[in-house]
C-alpha beads as a LAMMPS data file, in Angstrom:
LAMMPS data file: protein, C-alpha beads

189 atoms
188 bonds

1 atom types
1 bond types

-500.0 500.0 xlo xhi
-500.0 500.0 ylo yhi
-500.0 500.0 zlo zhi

Masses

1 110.0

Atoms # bond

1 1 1 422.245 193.647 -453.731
2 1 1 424.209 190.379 -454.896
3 1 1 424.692 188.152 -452.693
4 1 1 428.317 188.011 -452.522
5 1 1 428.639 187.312 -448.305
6 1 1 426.810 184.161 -448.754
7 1 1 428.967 182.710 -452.104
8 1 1 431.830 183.934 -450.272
9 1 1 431.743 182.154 -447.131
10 1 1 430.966 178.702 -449.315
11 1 1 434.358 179.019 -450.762
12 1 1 436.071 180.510 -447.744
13 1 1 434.261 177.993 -445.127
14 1 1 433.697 175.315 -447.523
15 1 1 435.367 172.566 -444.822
16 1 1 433.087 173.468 -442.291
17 1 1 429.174 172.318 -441.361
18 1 1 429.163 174.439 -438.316
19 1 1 427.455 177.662 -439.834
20 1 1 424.339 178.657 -441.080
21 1 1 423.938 182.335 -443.609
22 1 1 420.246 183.160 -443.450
23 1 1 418.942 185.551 -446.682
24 1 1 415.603 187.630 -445.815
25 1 1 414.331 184.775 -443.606
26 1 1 412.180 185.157 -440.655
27 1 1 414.123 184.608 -437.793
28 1 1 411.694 183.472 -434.797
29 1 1 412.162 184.091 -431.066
30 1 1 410.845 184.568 -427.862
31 1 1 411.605 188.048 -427.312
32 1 1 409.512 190.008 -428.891
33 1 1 405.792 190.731 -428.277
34 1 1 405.017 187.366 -430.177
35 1 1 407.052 185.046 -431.148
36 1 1 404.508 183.534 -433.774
37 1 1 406.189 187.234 -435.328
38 1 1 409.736 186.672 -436.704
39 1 1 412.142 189.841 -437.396
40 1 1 413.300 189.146 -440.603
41 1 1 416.798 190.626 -441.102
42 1 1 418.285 191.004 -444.806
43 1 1 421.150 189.044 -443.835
44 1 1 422.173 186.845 -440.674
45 1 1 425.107 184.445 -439.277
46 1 1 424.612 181.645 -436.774
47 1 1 427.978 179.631 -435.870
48 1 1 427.956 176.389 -434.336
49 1 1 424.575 175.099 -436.162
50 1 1 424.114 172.658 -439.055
51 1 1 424.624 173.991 -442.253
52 1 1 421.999 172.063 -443.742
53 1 1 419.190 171.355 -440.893
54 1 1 418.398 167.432 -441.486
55 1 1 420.292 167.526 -444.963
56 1 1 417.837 170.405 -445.843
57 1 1 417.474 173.843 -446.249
58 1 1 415.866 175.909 -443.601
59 1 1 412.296 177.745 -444.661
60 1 1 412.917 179.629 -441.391
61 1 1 415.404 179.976 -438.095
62 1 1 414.090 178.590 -434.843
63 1 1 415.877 179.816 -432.461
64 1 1 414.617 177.979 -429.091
65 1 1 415.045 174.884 -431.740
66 1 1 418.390 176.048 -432.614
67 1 1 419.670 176.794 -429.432
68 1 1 422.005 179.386 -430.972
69 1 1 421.470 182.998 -431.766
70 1 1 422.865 184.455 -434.739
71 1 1 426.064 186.420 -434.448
72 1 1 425.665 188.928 -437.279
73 1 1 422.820 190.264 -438.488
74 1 1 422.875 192.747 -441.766
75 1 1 420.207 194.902 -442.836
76 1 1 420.175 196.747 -445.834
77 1 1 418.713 200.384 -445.909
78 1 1 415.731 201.098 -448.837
79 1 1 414.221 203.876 -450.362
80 1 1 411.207 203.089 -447.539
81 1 1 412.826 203.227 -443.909
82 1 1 412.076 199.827 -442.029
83 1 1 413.361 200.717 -438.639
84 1 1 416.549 199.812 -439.334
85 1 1 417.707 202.666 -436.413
86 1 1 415.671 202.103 -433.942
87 1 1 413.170 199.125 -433.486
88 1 1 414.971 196.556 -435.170
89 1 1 417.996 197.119 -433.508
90 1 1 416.127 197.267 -429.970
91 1 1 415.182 193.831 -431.341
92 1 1 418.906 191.945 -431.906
93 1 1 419.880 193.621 -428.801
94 1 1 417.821 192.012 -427.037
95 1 1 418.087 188.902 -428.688
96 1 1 422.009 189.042 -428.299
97 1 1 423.072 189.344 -431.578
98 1 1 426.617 190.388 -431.327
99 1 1 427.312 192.634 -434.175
100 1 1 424.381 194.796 -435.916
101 1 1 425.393 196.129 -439.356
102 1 1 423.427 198.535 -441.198
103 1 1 424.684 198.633 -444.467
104 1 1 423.072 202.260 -446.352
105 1 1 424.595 203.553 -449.328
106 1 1 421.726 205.962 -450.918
107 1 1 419.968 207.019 -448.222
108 1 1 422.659 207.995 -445.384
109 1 1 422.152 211.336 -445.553
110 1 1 418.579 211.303 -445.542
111 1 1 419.024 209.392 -442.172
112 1 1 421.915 210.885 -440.635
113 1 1 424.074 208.029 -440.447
114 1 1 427.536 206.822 -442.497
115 1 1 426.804 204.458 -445.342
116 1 1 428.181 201.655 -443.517
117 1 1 428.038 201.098 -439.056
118 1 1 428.799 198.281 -437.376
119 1 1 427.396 198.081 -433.942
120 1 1 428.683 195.484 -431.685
121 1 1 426.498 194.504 -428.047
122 1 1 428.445 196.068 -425.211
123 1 1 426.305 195.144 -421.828
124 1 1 422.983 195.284 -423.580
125 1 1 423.005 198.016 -425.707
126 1 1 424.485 198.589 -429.059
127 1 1 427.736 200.693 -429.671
128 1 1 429.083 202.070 -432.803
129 1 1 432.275 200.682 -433.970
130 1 1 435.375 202.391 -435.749
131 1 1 437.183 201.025 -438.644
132 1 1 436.797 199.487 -442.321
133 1 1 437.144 196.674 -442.916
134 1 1 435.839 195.701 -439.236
135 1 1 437.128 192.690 -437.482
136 1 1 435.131 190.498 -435.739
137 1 1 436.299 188.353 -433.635
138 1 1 433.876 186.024 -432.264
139 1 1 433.356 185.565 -436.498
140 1 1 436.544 185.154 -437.064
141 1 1 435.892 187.237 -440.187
142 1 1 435.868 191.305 -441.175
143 1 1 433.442 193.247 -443.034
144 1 1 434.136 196.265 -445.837
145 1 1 432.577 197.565 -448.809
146 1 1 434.402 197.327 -452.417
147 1 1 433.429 198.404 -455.779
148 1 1 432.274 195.041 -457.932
149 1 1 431.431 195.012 -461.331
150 1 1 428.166 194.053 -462.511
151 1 1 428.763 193.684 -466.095
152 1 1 428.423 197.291 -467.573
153 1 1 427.833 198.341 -463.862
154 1 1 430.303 199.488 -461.653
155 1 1 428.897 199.016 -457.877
156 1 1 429.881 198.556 -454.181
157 1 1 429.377 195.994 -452.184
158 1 1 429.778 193.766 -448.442
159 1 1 432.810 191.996 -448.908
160 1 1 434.309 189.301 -446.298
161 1 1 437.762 190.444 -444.798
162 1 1 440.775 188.459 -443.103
163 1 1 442.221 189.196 -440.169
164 1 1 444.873 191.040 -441.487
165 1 1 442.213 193.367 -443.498
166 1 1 442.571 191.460 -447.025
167 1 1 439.529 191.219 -449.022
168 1 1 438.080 187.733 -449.592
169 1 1 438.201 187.467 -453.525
170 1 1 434.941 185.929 -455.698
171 1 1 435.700 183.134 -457.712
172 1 1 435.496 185.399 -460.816
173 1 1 438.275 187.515 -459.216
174 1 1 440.275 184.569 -458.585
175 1 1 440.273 183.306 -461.967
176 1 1 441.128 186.712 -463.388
177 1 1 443.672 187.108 -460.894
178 1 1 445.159 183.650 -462.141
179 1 1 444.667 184.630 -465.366
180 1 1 447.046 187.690 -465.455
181 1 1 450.062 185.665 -463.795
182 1 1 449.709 182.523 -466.149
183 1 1 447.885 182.980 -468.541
184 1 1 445.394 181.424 -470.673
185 1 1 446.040 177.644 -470.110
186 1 1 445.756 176.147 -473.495
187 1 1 445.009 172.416 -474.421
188 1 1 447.270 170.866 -476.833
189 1 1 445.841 167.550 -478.764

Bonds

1 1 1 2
2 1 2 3
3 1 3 4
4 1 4 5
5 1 5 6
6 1 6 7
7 1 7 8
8 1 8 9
9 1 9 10
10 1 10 11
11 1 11 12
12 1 12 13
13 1 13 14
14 1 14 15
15 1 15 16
16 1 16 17
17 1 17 18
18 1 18 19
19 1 19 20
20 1 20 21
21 1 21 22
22 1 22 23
23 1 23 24
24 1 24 25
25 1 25 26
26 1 26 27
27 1 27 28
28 1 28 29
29 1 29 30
30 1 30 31
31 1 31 32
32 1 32 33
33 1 33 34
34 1 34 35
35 1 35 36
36 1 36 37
37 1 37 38
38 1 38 39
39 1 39 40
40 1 40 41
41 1 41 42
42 1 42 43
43 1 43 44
44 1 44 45
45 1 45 46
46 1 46 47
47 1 47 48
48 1 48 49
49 1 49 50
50 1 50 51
51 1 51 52
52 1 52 53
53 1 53 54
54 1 54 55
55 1 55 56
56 1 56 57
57 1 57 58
58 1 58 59
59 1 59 60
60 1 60 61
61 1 61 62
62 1 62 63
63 1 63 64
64 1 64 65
65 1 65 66
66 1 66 67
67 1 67 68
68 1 68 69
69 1 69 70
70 1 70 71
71 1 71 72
72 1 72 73
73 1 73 74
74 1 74 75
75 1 75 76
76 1 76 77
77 1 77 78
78 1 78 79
79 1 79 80
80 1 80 81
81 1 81 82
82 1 82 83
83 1 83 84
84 1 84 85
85 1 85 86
86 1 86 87
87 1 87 88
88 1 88 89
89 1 89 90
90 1 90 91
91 1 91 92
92 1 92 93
93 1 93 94
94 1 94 95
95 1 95 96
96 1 96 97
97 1 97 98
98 1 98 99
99 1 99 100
100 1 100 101
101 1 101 102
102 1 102 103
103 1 103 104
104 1 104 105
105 1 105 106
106 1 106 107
107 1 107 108
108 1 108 109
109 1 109 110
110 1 110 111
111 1 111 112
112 1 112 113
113 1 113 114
114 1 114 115
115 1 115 116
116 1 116 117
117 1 117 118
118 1 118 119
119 1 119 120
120 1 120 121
121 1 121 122
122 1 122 123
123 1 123 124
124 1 124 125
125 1 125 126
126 1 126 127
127 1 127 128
128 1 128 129
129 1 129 130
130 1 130 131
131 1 131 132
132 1 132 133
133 1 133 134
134 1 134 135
135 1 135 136
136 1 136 137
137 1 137 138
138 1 138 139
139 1 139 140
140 1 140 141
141 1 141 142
142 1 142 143
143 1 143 144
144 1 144 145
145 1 145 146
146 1 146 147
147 1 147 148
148 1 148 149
149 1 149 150
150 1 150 151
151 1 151 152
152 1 152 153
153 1 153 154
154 1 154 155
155 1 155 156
156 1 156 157
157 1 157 158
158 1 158 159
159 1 159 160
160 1 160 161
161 1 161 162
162 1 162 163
163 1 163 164
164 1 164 165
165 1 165 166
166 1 166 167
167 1 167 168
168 1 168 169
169 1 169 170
170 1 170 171
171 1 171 172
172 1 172 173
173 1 173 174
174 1 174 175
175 1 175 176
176 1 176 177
177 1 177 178
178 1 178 179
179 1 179 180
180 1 180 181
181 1 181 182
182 1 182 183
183 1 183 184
184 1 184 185
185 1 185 186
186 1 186 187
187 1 187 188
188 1 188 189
């Protein structure tokens, strides 16, 4: 899966320091069982952090160190179930992760679930939300799926959303986009 969220909220929070996007990095607290063990979401959203820990990039996400627990997680269903359902979510609700979204376009039927839930934390425990795009307010961003193309490859994929349920376009899109009202610039020497 590209990693469109991520080069999307560079562009769309590209003013702003405040945020960190975590890609399959272990994300280490105090309460599970261990916390020497880190879950390790697909995809996760802290606001009000450094974007850059020291002027660096993060190997991992702290968060007694942080102080902050991430407000979105993502996890992306595979052919092998990883407790996506069940465990893991047990996990970020206890942790406080706001919204839980399990993102499952092949295997949905195999688990009984849509393709695509968001799950926001309602007094401890996890409830299923309605509506795509999804708002989230405490993000002050939505979530959908759109088709991309991947060169030959028509696919779908997690797109950022405004408030008023407009799709965040990719740089490509926006140069396309440009391109149809103006143009091809052309340099004259």
């Amino acid at each position: 899966m590209p990693n469109i969220l991520l080069f999307l909220l560079k562009f769309i929070w590209a003013d702003r320091n405040d945020w960190f996007f975590g890609v399959e990095m272990g994300v280490y607290h105090t309460t599970g069982i261990n916390p020497l063990v880190p879950i390790v979401p697909d995809r996760f959203l802290s606001l009000g952090v450094e974007r850059h820990k020291g002027g660096q990039s993060r190997k991992s996400y702290v968060v007694w160190e942080e102080e902050v627990v991430p407000c979105f997680v993502l996890e992306v269903v595979s052919l092998t179930p990883g407790g996506e359902y069940d465990p893991k979510m047990d996990t970020y609700a206890r942790l406080g992760v706001v919204y839980y979204v399990i993102y499952n376009p092949q295997y949905w039927r195999r688990d009984q679930h849509q393709p695509f839930e968001v799950y926001r934390l309602v007094h401890d425990a996890y409830e299923l939300q309605i509506g795509e795009p999804y708002w989230m307010p405490e993000v002050g961003l939505g979530i959908g799926r759109h088709p991309y193309q991947d060169g030959d490859i028509r696919r779908e994929a997690l797109y950022w959303y405004n408030q008023q349920g407009r799709r965040y376009l990719t740089s490509e899109e926006q140069l396309a986009r440009y391109r149809e009202r103006f143009g091809e610039l052309r340099l004259h020497q």
